[in-house]
VOSE-238452 format. One record per residue (C-alpha): residue in three letters; x, y, z. Coordinates in pm, whole numbers, plus 50000, padded with zeros to 5 digits. Layout:
REM VOSE-238452
ALAXYZ ...
***
This chain:
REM VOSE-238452
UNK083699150137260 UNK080689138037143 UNK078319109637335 UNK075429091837216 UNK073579083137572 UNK071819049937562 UNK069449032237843 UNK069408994137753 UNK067708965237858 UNK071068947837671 UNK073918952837447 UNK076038926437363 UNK078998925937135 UNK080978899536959 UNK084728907836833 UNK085728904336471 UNK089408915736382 UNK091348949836472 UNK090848983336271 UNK094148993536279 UNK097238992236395 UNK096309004336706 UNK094018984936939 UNK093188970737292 UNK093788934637372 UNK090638914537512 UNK090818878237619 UNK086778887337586 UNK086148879137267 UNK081928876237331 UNK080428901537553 UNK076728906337670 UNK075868932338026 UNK072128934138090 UNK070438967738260 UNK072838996038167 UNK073549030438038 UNK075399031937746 UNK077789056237688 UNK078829055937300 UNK081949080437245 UNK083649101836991 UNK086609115237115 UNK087269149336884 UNK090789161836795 UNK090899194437068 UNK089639170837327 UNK091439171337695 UNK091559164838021 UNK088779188038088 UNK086499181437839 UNK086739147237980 UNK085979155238320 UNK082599175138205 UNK081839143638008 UNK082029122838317 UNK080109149138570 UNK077469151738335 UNK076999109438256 UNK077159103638674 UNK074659131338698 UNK072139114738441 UNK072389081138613 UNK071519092938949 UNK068519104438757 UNK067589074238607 UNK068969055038870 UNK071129035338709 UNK073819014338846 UNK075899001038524 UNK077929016038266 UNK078989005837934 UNK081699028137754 UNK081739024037398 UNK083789033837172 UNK081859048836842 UNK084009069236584 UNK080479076436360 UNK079109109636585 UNK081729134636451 UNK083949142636167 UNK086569157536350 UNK087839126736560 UNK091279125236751 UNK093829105536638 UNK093669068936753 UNK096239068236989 UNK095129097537193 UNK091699086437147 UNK091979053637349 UNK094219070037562 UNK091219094237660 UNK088549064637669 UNK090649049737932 UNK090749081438112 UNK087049084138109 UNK086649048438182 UNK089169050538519 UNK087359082338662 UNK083779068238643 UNK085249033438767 UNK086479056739087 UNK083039058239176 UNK082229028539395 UNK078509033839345 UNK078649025338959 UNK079368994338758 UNK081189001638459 UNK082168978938143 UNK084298990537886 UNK083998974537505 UNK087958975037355 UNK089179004837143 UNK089698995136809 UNK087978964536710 UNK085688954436392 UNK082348942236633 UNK079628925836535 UNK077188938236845 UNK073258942936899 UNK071248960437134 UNK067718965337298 UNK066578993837379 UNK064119007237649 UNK061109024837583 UNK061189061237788 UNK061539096037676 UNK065019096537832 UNK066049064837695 UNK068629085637417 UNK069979115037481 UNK072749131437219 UNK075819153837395 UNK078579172137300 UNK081629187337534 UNK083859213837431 UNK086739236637637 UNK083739259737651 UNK080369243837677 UNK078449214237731 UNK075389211737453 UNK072669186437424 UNK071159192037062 UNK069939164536806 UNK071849173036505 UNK074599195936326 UNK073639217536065 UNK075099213935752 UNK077509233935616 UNK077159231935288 UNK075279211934984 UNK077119178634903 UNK076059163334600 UNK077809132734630 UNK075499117934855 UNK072429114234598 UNK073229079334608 UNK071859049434790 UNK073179035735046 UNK075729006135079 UNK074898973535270 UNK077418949235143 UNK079128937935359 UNK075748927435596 UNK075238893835689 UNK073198873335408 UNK070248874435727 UNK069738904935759 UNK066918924135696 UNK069118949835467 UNK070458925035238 UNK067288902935204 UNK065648937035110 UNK068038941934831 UNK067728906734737 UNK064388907634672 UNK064008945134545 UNK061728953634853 UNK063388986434945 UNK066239010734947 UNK068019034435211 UNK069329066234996 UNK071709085335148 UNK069889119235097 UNK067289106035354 UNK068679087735641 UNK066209069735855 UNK063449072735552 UNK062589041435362 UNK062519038734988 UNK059929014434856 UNK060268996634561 UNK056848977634338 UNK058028945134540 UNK057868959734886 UNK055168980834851 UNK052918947934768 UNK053948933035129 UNK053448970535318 UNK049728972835137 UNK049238939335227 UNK049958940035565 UNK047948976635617 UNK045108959535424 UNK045388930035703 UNK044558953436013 UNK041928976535859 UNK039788945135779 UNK040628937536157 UNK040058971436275 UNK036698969236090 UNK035598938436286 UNK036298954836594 UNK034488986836525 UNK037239013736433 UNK037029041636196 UNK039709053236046 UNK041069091136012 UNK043649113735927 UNK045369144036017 UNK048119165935918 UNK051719158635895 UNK052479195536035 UNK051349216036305 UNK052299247436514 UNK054289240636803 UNK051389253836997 UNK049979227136985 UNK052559202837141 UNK052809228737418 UNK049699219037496 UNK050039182537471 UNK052899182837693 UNK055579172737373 UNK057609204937389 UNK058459200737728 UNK058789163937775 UNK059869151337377 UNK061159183437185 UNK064779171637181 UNK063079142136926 UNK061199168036758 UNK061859177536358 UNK061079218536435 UNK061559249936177 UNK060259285036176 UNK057879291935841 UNK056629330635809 UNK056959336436158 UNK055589304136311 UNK056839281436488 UNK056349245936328 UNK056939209736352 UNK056109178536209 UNK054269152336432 UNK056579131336653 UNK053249113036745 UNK049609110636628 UNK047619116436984 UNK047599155136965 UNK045709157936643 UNK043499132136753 UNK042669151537049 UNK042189179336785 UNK039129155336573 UNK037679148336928 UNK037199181937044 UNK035309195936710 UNK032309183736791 UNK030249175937100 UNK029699137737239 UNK027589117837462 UNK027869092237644 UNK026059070037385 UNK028959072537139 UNK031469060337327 UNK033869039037292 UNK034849057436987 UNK037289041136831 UNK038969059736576 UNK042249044036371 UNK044719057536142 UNK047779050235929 UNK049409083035924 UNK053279086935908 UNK055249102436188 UNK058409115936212 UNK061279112536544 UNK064619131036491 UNK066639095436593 UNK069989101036584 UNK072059095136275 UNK074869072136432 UNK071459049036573 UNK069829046336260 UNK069569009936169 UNK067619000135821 UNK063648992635910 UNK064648987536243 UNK065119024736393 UNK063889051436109 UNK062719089736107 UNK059789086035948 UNK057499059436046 UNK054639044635988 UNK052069036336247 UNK048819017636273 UNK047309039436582 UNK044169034236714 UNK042879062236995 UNK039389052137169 UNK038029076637347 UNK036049057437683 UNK033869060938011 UNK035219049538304 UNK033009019638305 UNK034419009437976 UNK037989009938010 UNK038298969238071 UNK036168959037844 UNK037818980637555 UNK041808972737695 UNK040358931337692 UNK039148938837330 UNK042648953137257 UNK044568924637395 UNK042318903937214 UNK042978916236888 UNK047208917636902 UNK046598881537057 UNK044698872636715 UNK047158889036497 UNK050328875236671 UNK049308841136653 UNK048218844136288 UNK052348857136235 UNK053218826136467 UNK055128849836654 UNK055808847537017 UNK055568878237226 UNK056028887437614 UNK053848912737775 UNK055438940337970 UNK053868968238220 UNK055978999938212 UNK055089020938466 UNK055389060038549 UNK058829079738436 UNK060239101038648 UNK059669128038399 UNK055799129538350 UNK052419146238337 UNK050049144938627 UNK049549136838955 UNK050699102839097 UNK047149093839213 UNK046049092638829 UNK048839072338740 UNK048119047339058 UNK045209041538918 UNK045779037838570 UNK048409013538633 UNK046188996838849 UNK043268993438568 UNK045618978238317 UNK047338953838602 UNK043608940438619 UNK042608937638289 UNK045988913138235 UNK045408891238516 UNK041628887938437 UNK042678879738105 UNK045138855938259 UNK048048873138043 UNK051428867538190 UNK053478901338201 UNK056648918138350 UNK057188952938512 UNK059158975638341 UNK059649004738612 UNK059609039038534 UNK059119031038107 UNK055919048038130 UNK055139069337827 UNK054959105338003 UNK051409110437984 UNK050569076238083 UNK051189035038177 UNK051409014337865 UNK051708971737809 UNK054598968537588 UNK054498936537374 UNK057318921637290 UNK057678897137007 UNK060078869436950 UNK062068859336637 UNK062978826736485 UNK066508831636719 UNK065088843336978 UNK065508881136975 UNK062898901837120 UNK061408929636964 UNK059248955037076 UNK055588966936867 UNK052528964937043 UNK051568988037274 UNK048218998437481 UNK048449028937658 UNK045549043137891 UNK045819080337915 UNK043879104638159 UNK046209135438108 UNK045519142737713 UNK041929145037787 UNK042469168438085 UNK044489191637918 UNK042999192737582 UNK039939198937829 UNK037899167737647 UNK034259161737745 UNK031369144037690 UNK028069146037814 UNK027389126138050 UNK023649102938168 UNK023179130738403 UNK023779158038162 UNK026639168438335 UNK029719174138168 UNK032499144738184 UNK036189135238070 UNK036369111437876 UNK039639082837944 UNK041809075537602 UNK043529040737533 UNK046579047537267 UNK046899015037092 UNK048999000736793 UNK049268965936674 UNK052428961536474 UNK053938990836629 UNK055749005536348 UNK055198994336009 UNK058808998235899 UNK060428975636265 UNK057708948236205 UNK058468940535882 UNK062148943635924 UNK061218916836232 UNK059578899335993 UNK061848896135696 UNK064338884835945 UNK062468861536091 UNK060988842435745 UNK064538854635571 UNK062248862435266 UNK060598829435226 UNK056678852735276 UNK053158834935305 UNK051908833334980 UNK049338862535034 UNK052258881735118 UNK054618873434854 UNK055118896634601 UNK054998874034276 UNK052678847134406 UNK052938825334126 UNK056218820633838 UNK054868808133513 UNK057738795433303 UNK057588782032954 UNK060068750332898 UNK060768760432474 UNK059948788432253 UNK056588765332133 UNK054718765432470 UNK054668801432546 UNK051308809832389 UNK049768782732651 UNK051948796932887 UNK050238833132810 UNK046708818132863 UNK047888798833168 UNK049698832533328 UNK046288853833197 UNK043548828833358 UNK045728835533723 UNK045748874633702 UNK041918871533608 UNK041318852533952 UNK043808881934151 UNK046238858334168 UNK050158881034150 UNK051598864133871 UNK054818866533670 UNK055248848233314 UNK059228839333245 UNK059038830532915 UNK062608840332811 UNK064878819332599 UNK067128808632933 UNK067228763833018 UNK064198754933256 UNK067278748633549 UNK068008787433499 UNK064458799933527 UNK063658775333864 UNK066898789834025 UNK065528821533955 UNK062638816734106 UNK063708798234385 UNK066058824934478 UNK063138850834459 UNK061628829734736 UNK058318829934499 UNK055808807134649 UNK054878784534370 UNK056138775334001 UNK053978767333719 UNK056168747733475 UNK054548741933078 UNK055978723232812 UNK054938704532562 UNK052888678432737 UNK051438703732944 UNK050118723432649 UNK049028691532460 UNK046728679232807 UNK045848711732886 UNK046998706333227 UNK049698717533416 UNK053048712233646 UNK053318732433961 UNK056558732134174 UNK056718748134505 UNK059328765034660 UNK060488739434933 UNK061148719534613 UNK057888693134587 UNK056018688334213 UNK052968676234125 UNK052068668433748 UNK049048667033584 UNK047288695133782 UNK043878711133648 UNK044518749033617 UNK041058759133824 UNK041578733634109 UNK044798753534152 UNK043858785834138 UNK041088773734387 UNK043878760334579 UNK046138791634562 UNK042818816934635 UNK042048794234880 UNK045488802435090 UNK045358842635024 UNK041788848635133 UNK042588831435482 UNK045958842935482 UNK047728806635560 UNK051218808035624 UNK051118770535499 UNK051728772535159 UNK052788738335007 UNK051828711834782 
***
């Protein structure tokens, strides 16, 4: 029996049609339970009464530790090759699903066996939050992944996603040729030219940011000996979401998070009290052994990229530089016109340090939101382990929330990296870290965000910026000029001059969601002018070619997300 644990804020599910031939009846066709553990379940062909009973011991045992109340069994055939048969299968859900309901203290829901569902789910933010198990007849595991048993060729392929909704992320990606999933590296993002425009832009965005608020950007390796997350605190709090291997007798893994190494830069040199706040950023790419079966597109990868920011503080600074913090995600979420919530998770029950630290870190950042007059949310217990964070959540065009932003304040790193600067006294002192990152994750934002604008990107986004398309054969060479003069102003231009109808080449464009279309004919070429069309449809005629490039520059350079005639 395999079982993907799951601690959600929600989970809903809608049903579609049956499977097979054999299924549960619902009258609940649309189902949404708030605050639960979710228990997704592979029932395995040697699978028995037994097995079932450690399953359940072990689930009632992990929600007295996180103190949950509510269970949702769910039925999820994709965490093991070796499933039962479908009868026996649902009958053994519904024996798992009676024994945990004998337990008056828990609430338990039950999705139906057998059913197509469209579903969704949000997930909280704490080490514990997923936890992968297997049961046999003769041992309970916990591990992240099989091994595999031998080399399959067939999956150098990419991925399918028909079959998605047109609105989702994965289809508009394959749409619009911004990026692949390939089966030889689940949870890793391949991206094409088109997509790799948007991801430089929006890196290009927050360093220029990041600039104006005094970072300075680093980088560290991608690999490090485990002795160092020993130190850190990863190996006994995260390991399970570690990617680990032994190379010529060391132990090795790649970095599950960026703080470590920073540490690491810190710590090579000596400070005083007159550099800080040191703010140092980087873009490196970190890597989280998610589980396969909970891999979703841009949404939940392995490998991910982050915009962290550490800044190393005095005591006396720690307000100022959290306000400064808030300040900037404030900035950049209203230039997305994106909605967020603010949410204070507090200390997990597995953690580093004494409570006293954690009192009062929790306590700073409570301060710095209300003096701020922020409105925020407790989250108990969502704490990263080393330290409080503010979670911010932002809000889609249909009102899902997602979460990216996140300031941390940290007093354990420093302590047990043994951090110091030196102090007005001359006496030796620790400095306090705030972990920061705007958009989160590169890869979840713009997923967010390609959801949310379903393609149609600001202009200084877009990939192709501007269409140039020749009417006939005769009003290409102005058309060449035209598309020239708009690449020599940095302008992403494409020039269609094929031999398709003008209707052809619009549709084309339209459906490319390109911002603007530059239209030439023969009166065009003869005035020396030209016809623009944007993409909500509107055309204006006559148009001087610098008064629109002026126009066009005009919109990147302040990044406008009104882009219209």
């Amino acid at each position: 029996m395999k079982i993907l644990l799951l601690d959600v804020e929600s989970i809903g599910w809608e049903l579609i049609k049956p499977e097979a031939s054999v299924y549960e009846d619902s009258d609940e066709k649309s189902v949404s339970v708030k605050d639960a553990l979710v228990m997704m379940l592979s029932v395995e062909s040697d699978d028995d009464k037994d097995v079932a009973e450690k399953a359940v011991a072990d689930v009632e045992k992990i929600m007295k530790q996180l103190k949950r109340g509510r269970l949702v069994i769910y039925p999820y055939a994709h965490l093991s090759n070796d499933l039962a048969d479908p009868k026996s299968a649902m009958q053994m859900i519904d024996s798992v699903y009676k024994s945990v309901a004998s337990d008056k203290g828990i609430e338990v829901r039950k999705a139906p066996f057998g059913w197509n569902k469209k579903w969704s789910i949000t997930m909280k933010g704490h080490p514990l939050a997923e936890q992968m198990r297997s049961f046999g007849k003769d041992e309970r595991k916990v591990y992240k992944k099989a091994k595999p048993v031998s080399v399959n060729t067939a999956i150098v392929r990419k991925s399918d996603v028909s079959g998605l909704p047109e609105t989702d992320h994965r289809t508009i990606g394959e749409r619009l040729d911004l990026f692949s999933l390939q089966e030889v590296s689940p949870g890793m993002i391949y991206w094409h030219p088109n997509g790799m425009v948007i991801f430089n832009e929006l890196v290009k965005f927050i360093r220029e940011r990041q600039l104006e608020y005094g970072y300075t950007e680093v980088g560290t390796p991608a690999i490090a000996n485990t002795a160092l997350w020993d130190v850190s605190g990863h190996m006994e709090h995260y390991k399970d979401n570690m990617f680990r291997f032994d190379a010529e007798d060391e132990s090795l893994a790649l970095k599950p998070m960026n703080c470590a190494s920073i540490m690491m830069i810190y710590k090579s040199r000596r400070w005083s009290y007159r550099d800080l706040p040191l703010r140092l950023s980087d873009f490196d790419k970190v890597y989280r052994n998610e589980i396969s079966g909970a891999l979703t597109g841009l949404f939940r990868v392995r490998e991910i990229t982050q915009d962290d920011a550490h800044i190393f503080v005095r005591e006396d600074q720690v307000e100022e530089e959290i306000t400064n913090v808030l300040k900037l995600i404030n900035e950049f979420y209203s230039k997305f016109n994106l909605a967020y919530k603010a949410k204070l998770s507090t200390m997990p029950d597995s953690h580093l340090g004494d409570e006293k630290l954690w009192s009062d870190a929790i306590g700073k950042l409570k301060k710095t939101l209300e003096k701020n007059k922020m409105k925020y949310e407790i989250k108990e217990k969502e704490g990263a382990f080393y330290g409080p964070k503010i979670d911010f959540d932002i809000v889609d065009s249909i009102g899902r929330e997602w979460q990216c932003a996140t300031v941390q304040l940290d007093y354990q790193l420093p302590q047990r990296f043994g951090l110091e600067y030196t102090g007005e006294d001359g006496r030796g002192r620790m400095p306090i870290v705030v972990h920061r990152v705007v958009y989160g994750s590169l890869e979840r934002f713009l997923g967010v965000f390609i959801e949310h604008s379903q393609g149609k990107f600001p202009t200084w986004l877009a990939p192709v910026q501007v269409r140039v398309m020749s009417i006939s054969e005769p009003a290409n060479d102005y058309a060449e000029k035209v598309y020239g003069e708009l690449r020599k102003h940095g302008i992403r231009a494409y020039a269609d001059l094929s031999d398709r109808t003008l209707e052809y080449k619009i549709r084309e464009a339209q459906m490319q969601k390109v911002p603007y279309m530059v239209i030439l004919g023969k009166k065009e070429q003869e005035s020396g002018k030209i016809t623009v069309r944007d993409r909500a449809g509107k055309q204006a005629h006559d148009l001087e070619l610098i008064e629109f490039v002026k126009k066009i520059s005009k919109e990147i350079s302040e990044r406008s997300f009104s882009n219209e005639l």
